[in-house]
C-alpha positions as a Markdown table, in Angstrom:
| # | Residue | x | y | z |
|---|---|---|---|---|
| 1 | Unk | 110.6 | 57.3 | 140.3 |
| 2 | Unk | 108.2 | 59.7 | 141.2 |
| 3 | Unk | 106.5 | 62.0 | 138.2 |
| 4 | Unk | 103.7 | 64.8 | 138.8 |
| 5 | Unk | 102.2 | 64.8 | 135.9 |
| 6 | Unk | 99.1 | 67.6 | 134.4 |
| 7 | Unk | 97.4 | 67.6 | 131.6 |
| 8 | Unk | 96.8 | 71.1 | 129.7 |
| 9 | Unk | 95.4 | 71.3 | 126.2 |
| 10 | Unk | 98.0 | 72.5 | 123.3 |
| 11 | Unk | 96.0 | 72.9 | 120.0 |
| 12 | Unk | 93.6 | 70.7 | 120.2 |
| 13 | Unk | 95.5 | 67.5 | 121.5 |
| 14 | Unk | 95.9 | 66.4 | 125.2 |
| 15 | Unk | 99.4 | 66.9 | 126.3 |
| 16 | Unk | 101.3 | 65.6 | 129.5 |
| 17 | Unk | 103.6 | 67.4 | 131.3 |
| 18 | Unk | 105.6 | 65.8 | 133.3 |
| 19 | Unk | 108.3 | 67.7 | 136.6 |
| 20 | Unk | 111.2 | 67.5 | 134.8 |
| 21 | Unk | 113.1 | 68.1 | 138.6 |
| 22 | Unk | 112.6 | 66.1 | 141.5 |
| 23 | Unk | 113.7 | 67.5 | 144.8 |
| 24 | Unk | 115.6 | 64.7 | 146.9 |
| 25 | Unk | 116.0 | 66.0 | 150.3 |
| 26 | Unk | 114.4 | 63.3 | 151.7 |
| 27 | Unk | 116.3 | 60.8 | 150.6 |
| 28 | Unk | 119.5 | 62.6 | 151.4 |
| 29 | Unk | 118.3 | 63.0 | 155.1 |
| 30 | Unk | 117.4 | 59.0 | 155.1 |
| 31 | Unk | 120.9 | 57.7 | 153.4 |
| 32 | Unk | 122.7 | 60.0 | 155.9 |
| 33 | Unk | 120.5 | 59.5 | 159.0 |
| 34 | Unk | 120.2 | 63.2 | 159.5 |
| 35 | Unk | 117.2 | 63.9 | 161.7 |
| 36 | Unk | 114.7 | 67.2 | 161.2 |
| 37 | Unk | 114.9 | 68.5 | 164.5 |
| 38 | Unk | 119.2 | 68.3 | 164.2 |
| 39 | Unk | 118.6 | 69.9 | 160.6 |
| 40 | Unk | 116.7 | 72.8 | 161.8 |
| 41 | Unk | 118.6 | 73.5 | 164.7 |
| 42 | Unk | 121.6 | 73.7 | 162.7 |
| 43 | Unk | 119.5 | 75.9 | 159.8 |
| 44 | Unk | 118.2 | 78.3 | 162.9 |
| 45 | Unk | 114.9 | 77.5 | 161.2 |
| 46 | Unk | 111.3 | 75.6 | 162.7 |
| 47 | Unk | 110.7 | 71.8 | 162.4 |
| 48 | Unk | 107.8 | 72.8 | 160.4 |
| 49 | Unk | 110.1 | 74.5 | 157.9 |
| 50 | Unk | 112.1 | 71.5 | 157.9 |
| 51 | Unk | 109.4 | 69.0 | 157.4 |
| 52 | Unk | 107.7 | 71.2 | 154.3 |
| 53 | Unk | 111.4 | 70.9 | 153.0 |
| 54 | Unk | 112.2 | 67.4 | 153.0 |
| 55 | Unk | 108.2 | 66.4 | 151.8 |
| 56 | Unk | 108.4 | 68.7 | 148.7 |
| 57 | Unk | 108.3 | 66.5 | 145.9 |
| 58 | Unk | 109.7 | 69.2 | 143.2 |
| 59 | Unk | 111.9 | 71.5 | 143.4 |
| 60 | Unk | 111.5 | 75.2 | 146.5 |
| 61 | Unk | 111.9 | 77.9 | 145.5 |
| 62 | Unk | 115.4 | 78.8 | 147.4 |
| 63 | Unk | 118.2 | 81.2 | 146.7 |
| 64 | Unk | 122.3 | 80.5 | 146.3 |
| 65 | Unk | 122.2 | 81.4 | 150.3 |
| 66 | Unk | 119.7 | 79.1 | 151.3 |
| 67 | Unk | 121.1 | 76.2 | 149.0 |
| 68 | Unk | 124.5 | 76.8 | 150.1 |
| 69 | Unk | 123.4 | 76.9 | 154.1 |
| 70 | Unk | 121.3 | 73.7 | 153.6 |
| 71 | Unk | 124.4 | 72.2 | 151.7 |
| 72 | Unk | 126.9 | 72.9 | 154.4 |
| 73 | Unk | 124.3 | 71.8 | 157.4 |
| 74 | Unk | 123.5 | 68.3 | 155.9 |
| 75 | Unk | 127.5 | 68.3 | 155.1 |
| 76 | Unk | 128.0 | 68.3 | 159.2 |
| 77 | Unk | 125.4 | 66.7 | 160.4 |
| 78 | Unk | 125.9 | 63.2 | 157.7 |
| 79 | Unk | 127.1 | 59.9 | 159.2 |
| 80 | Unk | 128.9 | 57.9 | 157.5 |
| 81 | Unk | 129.6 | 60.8 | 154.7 |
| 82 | Unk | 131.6 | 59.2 | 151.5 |
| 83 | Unk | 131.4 | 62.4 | 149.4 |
| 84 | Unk | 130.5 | 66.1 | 150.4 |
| 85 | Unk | 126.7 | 66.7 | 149.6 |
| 86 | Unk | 126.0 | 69.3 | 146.9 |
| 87 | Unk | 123.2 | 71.0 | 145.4 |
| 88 | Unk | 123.3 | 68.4 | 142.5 |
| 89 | Unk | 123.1 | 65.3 | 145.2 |
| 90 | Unk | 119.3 | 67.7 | 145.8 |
| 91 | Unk | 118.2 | 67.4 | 142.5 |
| 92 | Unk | 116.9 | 64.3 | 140.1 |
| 93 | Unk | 116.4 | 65.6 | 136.3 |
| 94 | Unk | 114.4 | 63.6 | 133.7 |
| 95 | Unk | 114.0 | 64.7 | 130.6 |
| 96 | Unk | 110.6 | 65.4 | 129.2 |
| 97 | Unk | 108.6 | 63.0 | 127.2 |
| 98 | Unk | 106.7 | 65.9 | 125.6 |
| 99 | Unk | 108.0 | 66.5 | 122.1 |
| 100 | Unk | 109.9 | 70.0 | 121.4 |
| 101 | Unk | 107.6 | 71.8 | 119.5 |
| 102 | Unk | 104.8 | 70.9 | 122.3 |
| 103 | Unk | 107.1 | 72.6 | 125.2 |
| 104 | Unk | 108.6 | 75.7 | 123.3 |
| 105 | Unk | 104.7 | 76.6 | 122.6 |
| 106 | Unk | 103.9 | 75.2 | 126.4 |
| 107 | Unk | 107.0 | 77.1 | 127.8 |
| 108 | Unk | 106.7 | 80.1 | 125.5 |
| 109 | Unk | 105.7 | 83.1 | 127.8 |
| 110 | Unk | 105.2 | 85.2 | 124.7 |
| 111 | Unk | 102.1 | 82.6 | 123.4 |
| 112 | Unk | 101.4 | 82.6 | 126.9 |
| 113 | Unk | 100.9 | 86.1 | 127.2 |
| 114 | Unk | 99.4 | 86.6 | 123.8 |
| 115 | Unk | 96.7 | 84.3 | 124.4 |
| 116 | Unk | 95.9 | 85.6 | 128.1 |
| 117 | Unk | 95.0 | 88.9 | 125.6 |
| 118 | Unk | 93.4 | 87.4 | 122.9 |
| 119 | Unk | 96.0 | 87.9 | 120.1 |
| 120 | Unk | 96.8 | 85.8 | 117.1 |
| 121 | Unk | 100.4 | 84.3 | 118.7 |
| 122 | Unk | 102.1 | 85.0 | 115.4 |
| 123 | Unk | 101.4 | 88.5 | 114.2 |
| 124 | Unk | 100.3 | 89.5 | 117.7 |
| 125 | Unk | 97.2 | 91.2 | 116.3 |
| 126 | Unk | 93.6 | 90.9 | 117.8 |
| 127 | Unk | 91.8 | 87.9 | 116.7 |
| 128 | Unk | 88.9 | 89.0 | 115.6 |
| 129 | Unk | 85.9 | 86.0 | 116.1 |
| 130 | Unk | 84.3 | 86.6 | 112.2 |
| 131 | Unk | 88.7 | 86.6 | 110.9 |
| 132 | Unk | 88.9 | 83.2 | 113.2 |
| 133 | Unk | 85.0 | 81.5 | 112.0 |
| 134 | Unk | 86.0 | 82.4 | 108.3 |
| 135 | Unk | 88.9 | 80.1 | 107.9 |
């Protein structure tokens, strides 16, 4: 299985993070022998748009309209369809390797945006370089 992994620092230590969602279109077009060209004609959308779709190795950015539309398209255009395709059948999860207290502080948009301004992430004052060389 596929993993994108990049490293970032989190005090101090080298961390991985690994994409926790893989996107699986193209597998889902394979399995079903449902061609790009078919796909887009059916979507009212360019090959191009297609072949960015199916090659995206995480997750696009699409909304409940676009999901649903891609849904029912692959739905009619399937060959030898056992089950209806969902949004879940689009998706592979794997949970992340990182420990918890590494991804809340990774994840955290507040200790994100605190240290994009220079502040102490917990009192969210200024650090101050002689406060931070003293201790």
């Amino acid at each position: 299985m596929f993993k994108q992994a990049t490293a970032s620092k989190l005090k101090g230590v080298d961390s991985i993070c690994f994409t926790l969602i893989k996107w699986r279109l193209k597998e889902i077009m394979a399995r079903y022998n449902i061609k790009g060209v078919s796909l887009a004609s059916r979507l009212d959308v360019g090959p191009n748009a297609i072949s960015a779709l199916r090659n995206a190795k995480t997750m696009p950015r699409l909304d409940g309209v676009a999901l649903n539309s891609l849904c029912n398209a692959l739905n009619e255009l399937a060959q030898d369809l056992d089950k209806t395709i969902t949004p879940t059948d689009l998706l592979d999860y794997s949970p992340d390797p990182v420990n918890a207290a590494e991804a809340l502080e990774l994840f955290s948009l507040r200790g994100r945006h605190n240290k994009k301004q220079g502040k102490n992430g917990t009192s969210g004052q200024p650090i101050d370089s002689d406060t931070a060389n003293a201790s």
